[in-house]
N, C-alpha and C positions, 0 to 999 in steps of 0.2 A: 610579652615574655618571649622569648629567642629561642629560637626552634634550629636544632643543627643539624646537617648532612653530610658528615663526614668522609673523606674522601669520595667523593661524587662521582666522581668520572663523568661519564656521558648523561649521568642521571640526576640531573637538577631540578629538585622540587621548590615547586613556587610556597612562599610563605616560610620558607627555610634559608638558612644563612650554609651554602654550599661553599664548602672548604675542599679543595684539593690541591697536590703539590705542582701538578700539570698546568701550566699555564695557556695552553692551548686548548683546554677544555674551557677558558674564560670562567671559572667558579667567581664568586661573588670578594670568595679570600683565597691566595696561592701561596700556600703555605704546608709545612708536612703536620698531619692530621693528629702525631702524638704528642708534638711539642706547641702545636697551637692549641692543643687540649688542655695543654699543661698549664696553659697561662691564662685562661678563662675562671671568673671570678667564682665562688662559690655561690649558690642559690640563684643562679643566673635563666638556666634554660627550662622549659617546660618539657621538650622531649630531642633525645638524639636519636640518629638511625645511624646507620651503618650499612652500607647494602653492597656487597661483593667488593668491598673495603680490608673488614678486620683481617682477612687469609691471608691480606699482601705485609701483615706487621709482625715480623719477628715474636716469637712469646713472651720472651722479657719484655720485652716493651709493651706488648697486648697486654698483659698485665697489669701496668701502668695506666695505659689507656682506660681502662677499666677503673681504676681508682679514680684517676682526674673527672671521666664521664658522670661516677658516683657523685662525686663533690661540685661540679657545676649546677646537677639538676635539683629544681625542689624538692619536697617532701610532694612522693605522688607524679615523682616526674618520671616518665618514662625513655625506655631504651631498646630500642628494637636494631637486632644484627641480623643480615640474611649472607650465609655465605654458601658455598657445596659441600655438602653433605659425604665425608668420606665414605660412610658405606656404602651410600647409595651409589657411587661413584666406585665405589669396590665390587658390588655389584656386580653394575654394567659392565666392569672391567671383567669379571671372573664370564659372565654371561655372552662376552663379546669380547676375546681372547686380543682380536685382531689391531683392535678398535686404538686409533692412535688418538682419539676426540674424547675417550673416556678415560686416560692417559692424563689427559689436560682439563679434565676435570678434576685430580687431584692437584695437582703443579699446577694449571694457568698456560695460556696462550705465552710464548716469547716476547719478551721484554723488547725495548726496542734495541737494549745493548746485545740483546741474543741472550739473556739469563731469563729464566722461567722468573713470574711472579709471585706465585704463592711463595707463603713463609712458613707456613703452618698449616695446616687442616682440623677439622671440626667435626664432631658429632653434635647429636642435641646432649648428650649425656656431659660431652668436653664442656661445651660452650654454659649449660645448666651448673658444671662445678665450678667454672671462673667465676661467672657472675655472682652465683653464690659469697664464695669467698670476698668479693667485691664489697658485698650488702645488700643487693639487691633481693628481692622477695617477689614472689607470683608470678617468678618464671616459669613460662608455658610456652609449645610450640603453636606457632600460627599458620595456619595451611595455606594462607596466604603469600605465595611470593613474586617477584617483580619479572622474575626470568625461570622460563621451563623447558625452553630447549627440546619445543615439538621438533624439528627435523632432526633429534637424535633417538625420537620417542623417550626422555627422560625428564623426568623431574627430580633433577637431581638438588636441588637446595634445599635448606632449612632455614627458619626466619623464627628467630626465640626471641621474646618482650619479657623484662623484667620491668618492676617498675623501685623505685627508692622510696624508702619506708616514710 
């Protein structure tokens, strides 16, 4: 069963068919991660993640994303997104006025065109109504995530698994 890692970046998990637009990150497929979602068959995969992915996709189209992701996975397939956490990330900001790293916790490090990357930002509450709407069921946050950003002292991500009914 085919296990996806949707736009990957630096983060390629073995056992997963890593998809990114990046060619220089060498993923396994170099492709943009909503229209190669798009074209992935129905009942196909067992589980997709998303990991500091979804924030860089426009909401229209995160939307989408969300639909195609539903329709690939089996019944019981799961879907885990971890991206930054606007509050927590408001926070730090409100807590650390100065702070140009907690700035870029909402927006993203510079693109390499010089355009910020985020599209959008996320709560657990955001990310729990999309998926929702999606279909997805036994959304729940997982305290587990990939990136915590000790030298900012933050844990600023949330990581929410839904799974398809």
């Amino acid at each position: 069963m085919l296990k996806l890692n949707l736009g990957c970046g630096r983060l390629q998990l073995p056992g997963f068919t890593n998809v990114d637009s990046n060619p220089a990150r060498k993923p396994d497929v170099v492709a943009d991660m909503v229209v190669w979602a798009a074209g992935q068959r129905p009942h196909t995969c067992s589980e997709v993640r998303m990991v500091h992915s979804f924030e860089h996709v426009p909401y229209p189209a995160a939307t989408r994303l969300l639909g195609y992701v539903f329709d690939c996975l089996v019944p019981k397939g799961i879907l885990v997104i971890e991206v930054p956490d606007l509050w927590k990330a408001a926070k730090y900001l409100s807590d650390h006025p100065g702070s140009v790293g907690s700035v870029m916790n909402i927006f993203g490090h510079f693109a390499h065109k010089g355009e910020v990357e985020h599209r959008w930002a996320y709560t657990e509450a955001t990310l729990t109504a999309m998926m929702t709407r999606a279909g997805f069921v036994g959304i729940h946050e997982d305290a587990k995530t990939n990136y915590a950003h000790p030298r900012l002292g933050l844990a600023r991500d949330i990581r929410v698994v839904g799974v398809k009914p």
